[in-house]
C-alpha positions in Angstrom: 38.9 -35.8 -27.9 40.5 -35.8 -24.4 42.6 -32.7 -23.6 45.4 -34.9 -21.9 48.6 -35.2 -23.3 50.1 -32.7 -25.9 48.0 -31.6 -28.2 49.5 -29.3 -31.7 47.1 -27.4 -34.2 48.0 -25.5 -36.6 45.9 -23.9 -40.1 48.3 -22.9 -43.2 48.5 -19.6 -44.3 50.3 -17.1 -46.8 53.6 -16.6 -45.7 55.3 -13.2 -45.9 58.7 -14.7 -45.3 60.8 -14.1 -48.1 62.8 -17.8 -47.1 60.7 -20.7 -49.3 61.0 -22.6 -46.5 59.1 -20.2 -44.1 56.9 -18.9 -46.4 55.8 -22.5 -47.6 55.3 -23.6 -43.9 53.9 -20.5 -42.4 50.7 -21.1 -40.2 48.5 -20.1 -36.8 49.9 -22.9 -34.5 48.2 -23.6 -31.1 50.1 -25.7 -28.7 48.3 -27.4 -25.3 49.5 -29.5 -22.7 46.8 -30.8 -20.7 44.3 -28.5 -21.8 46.0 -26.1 -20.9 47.5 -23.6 -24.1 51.0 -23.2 -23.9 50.9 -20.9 -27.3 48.2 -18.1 -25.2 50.3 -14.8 -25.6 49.1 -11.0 -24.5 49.3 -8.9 -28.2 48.9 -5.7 -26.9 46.2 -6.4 -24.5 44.4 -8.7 -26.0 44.7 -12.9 -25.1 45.1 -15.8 -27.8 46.1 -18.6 -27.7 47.7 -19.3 -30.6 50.9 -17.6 -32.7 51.2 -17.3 -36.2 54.6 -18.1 -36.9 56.6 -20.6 -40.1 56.8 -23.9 -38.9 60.3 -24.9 -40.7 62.6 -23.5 -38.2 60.3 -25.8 -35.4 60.4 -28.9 -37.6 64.1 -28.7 -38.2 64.9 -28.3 -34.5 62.8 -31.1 -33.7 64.4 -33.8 -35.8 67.8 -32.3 -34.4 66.5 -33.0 -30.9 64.0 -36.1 -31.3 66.1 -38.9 -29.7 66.8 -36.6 -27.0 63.1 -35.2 -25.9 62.1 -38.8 -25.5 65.2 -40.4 -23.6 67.4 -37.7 -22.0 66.9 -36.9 -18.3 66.7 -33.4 -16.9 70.1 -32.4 -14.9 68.2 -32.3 -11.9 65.0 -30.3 -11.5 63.2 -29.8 -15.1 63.5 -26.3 -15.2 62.4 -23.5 -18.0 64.9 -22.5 -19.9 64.7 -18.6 -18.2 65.1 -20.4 -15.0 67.7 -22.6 -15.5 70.7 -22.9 -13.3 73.1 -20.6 -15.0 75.9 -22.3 -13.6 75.5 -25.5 -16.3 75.5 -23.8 -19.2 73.2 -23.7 -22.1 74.0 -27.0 -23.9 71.2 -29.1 -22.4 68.7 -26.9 -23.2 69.5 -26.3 -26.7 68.5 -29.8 -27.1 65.1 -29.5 -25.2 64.0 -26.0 -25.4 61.7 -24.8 -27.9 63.2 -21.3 -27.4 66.1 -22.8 -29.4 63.5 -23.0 -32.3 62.3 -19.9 -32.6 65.0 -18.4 -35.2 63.1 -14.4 -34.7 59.0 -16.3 -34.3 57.3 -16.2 -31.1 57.6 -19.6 -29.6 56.8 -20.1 -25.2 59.8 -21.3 -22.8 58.5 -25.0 -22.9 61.0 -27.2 -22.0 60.7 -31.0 -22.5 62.9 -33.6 -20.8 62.3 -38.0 -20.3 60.8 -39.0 -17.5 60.1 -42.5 -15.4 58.3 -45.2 -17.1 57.9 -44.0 -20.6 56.8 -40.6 -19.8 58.3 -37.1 -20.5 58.2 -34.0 -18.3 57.5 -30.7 -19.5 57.5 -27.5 -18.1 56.2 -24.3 -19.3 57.4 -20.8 -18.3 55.9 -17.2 -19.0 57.1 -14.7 -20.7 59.4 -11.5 -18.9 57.4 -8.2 -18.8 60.0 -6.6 -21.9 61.1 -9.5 -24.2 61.2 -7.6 -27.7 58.3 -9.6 -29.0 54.9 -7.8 -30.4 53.5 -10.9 -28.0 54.4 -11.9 -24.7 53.5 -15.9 -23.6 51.8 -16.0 -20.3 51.0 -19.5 -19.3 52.8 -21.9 -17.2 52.5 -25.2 -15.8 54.4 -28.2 -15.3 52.9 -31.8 -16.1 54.1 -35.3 -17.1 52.7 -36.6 -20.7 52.8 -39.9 -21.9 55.7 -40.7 -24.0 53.8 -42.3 -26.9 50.9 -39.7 -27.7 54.0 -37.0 -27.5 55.9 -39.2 -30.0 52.7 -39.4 -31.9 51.3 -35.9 -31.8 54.9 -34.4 -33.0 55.1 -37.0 -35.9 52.0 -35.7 -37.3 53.2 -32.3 -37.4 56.4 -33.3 -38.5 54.9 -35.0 -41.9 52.5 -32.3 -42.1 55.8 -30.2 -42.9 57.3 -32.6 -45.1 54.3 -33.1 -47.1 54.5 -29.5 -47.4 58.3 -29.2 -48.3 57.7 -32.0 -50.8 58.3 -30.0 -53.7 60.3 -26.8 -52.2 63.3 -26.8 -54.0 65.5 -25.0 -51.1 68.8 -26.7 -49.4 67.2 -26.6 -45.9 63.8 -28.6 -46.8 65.4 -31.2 -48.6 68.0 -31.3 -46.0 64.9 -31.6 -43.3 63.3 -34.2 -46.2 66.6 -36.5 -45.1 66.5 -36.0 -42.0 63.1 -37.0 -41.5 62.9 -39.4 -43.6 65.8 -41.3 -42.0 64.6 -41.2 -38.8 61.3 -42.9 -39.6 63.5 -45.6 -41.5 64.9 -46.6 -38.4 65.4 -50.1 -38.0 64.8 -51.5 -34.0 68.5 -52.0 -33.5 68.8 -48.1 -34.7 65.8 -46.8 -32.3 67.5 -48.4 -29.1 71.0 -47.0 -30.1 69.8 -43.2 -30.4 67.7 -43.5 -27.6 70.5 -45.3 -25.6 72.7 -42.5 -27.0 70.7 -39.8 -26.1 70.2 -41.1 -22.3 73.8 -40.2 -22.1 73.9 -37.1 -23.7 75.2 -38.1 -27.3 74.3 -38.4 -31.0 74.2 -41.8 -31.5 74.0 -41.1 -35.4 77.7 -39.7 -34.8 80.4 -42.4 -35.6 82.7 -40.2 -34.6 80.7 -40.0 -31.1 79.6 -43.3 -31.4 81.8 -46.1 -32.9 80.7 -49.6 -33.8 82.3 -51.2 -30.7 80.5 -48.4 -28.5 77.3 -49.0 -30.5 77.4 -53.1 -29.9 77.7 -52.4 -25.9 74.7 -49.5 -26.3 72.4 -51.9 -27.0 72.4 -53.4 -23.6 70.4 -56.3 -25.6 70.8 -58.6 -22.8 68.8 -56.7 -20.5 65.2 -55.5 -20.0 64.6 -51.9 -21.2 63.5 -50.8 -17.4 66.6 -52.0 -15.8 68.8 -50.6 -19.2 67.4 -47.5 -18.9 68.2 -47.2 -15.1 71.5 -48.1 -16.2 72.2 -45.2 -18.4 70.9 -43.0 -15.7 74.1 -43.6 -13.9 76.3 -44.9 -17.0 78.8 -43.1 -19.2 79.8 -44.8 -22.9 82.8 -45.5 -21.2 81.4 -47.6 -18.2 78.2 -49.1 -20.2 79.9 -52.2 -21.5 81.3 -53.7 -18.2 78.2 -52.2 -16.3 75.8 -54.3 -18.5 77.9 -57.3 -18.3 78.1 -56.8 -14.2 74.1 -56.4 -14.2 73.6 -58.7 -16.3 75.4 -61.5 -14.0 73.5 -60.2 -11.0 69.7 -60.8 -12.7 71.2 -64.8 -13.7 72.5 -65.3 -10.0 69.0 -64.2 -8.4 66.6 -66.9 -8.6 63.3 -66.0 -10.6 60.6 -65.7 -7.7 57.8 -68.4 -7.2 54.5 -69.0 -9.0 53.0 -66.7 -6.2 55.5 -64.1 -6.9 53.6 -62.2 -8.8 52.0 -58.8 -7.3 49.4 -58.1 -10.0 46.3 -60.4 -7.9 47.8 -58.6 -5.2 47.4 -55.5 -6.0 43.9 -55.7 -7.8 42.6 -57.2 -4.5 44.4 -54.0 -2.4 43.3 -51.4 -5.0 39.6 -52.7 -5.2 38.9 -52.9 -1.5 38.1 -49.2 -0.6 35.3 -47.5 -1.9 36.3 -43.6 -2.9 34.2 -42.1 -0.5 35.8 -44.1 2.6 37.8 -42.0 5.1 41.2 -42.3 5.1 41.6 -44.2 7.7 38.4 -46.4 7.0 40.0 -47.2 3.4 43.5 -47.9 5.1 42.3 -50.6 7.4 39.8 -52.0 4.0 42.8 -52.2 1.9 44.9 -54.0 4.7 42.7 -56.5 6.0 41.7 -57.3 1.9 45.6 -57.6 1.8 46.0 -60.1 4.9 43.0 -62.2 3.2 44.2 -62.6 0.0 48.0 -63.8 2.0 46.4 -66.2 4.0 46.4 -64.1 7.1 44.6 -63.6 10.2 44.1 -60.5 11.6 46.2 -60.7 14.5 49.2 -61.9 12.8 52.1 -59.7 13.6 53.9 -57.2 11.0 56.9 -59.5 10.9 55.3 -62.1 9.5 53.5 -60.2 6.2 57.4 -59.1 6.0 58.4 -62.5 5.9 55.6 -63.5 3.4 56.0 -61.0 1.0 60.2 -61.4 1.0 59.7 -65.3 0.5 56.9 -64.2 -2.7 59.7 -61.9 -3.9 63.1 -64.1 -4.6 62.2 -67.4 -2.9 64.2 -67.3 0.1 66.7 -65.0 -1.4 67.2 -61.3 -0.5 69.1 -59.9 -3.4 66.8 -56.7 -5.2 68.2 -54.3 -8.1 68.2 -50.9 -7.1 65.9 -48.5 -9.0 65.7 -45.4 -10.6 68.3 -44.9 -11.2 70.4 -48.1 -10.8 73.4 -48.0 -8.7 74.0 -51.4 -7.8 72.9 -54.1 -5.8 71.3 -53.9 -2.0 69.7 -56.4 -0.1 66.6 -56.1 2.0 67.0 -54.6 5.5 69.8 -53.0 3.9 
């Protein structure tokens, strides 16, 4: 098994919580990003790298943030939740740090936040020397984890704990058992809306938050999820619906780009023209010339005319771009 991505173990064990919940759910959980254990804590001089903690109070902040680890951006620089900018508050965090989970168990200052092209960002701070803890987490890193195996990796824990809370007759698992539950039974439609929501900040499960109308105009159904998502980046539920309808009517005025538009055969011929163990400047002048070929030009042909060949590929004579990341408006090449 690769050690990319997020990786979660855990073993069940006797709990000696006296909540039903905990003690049904308690277990040695190991958590690694990258290979790298983001669980390893200092117990009185020794190193592990795993706590033994109940898994309950992790599950039920999970499902309270799960639209929001996946599709909200950092304010600025991901940072831990130790080293945050004061200044901004703790409400942002509550929804991505798994400090917010710890409810008296040892859990690190791992903070998870969306990222570009279906990624998520994570960030993992140690310990202080005095934090009250009989363990103190020492690792840190920062990395960038694809989006799916994240989403993938915390479902299985996440039914792991239901299947475990099956039969627990307490108010908080069988309010986790809906929870759950519902969010599985998403329908498409639902999916975008929370993650649409969440972009901005809110519960799209809240009518109160989120009316119908609102909802509708979430959707963004008439554009593609890239350019959607750059929207929200910039977007507030208030300025969503005429923003969508604005963007929407730039992509129908720009013509679509010619059959040679396409930069994939481009880019395969670029990418496979240097050999690794060329020098830089070797594999610079491999990858351009390969470049020129596949265009149809000589060597000698000035810079201005690759400029003119690739804008012509692009939009077919026109010069109209979207922004991205995040989207702002419209510019124009040479802009």
């Amino acid at each position: 098994m690769s050690d990319r991505g997020l990786r979660i173990d855990w073993e069940w064990l006797d709990g000696p919580s006296a909540v039903a919940s905990h003690a049904r759910t308690w277990a040695r959980l190991s958590i690694a990003l990258d290979g790298v254990a983001a669980t390893r804590v200092d117990a009185g001089g020794s190193v592990r790298d795993c706590v033994y903690v109940p898994l309950m109070p992790l599950a039920e902040w999970l499902v309270s943030a799960w639209w929001f680890l996946v599709a909200e951006r950092a304010p600025g620089e991901l940072r831990a939740f130790r080293r945050r900018d004061v200044a901004r508050g703790d409400v942002w965090h509550r929804r991505h740090g798994l400090l917010f989970a710890r409810e008296g168990s040892p859990l690190p200052d791992l903070v998870l936040a969306a990222g570009d092209d279906d990624t998520v960002e994570a960030v993992l701070a140690p310990d202080p020397p005095a934090t009250g803890y009989p363990v103190r987490f020492i690792g840190e890193m920062r990395t960038v984890l694809a989006a799916g195996q994240l989403v993938e990796e915390l479902s299985q824990l996440l039914d792991a704990v239901a299947e475990r809370l099956r039969d627990c007759d307490a108010d908080d698992a069988r309010a986790f058992l809906a929870t759950w539950e519902a969010i599985c039974a998403c329908t498409e439609d639902d999916r975008t809306l929370r993650r649409h929501a969440a972009a901005l900040g809110l519960d799209g499960g809240d009518p109160d938050v989120v009316t119908d109308a609102h909802a509708e105009a979430l959707l963004l159904r008439a554009l593609p999820d890239a350019i959607a998502r750059d929207l929200l980046d910039a977007a507030t539920l208030g300025t969503v619906p005429a923003w969508g309808v604005s963007v929407r009517a730039v992509l129908d005025a720009t013509p679509p780009p010619p059959s040679g538009g396409d930069f994939r055969g481009l880019r395969a011929a670029v990418r496979g023209g240097a050999a690794a163990s060329e020098a830089p400047f070797r594999a610079g002048w491999t990858m351009a010339t390969r470049l020129r070929d596949s265009l149809g030009l000589t060597q000698d042909t000035p810079v201005a005319g690759l400029r003119k060949k690739l804008e012509g590929m692009c939009m077919h004579g026109s010069t109209t771009l979207l922004a991205r990341t995040p989207l702002r408006g419209v510019v124009r090449i040479g802009d």
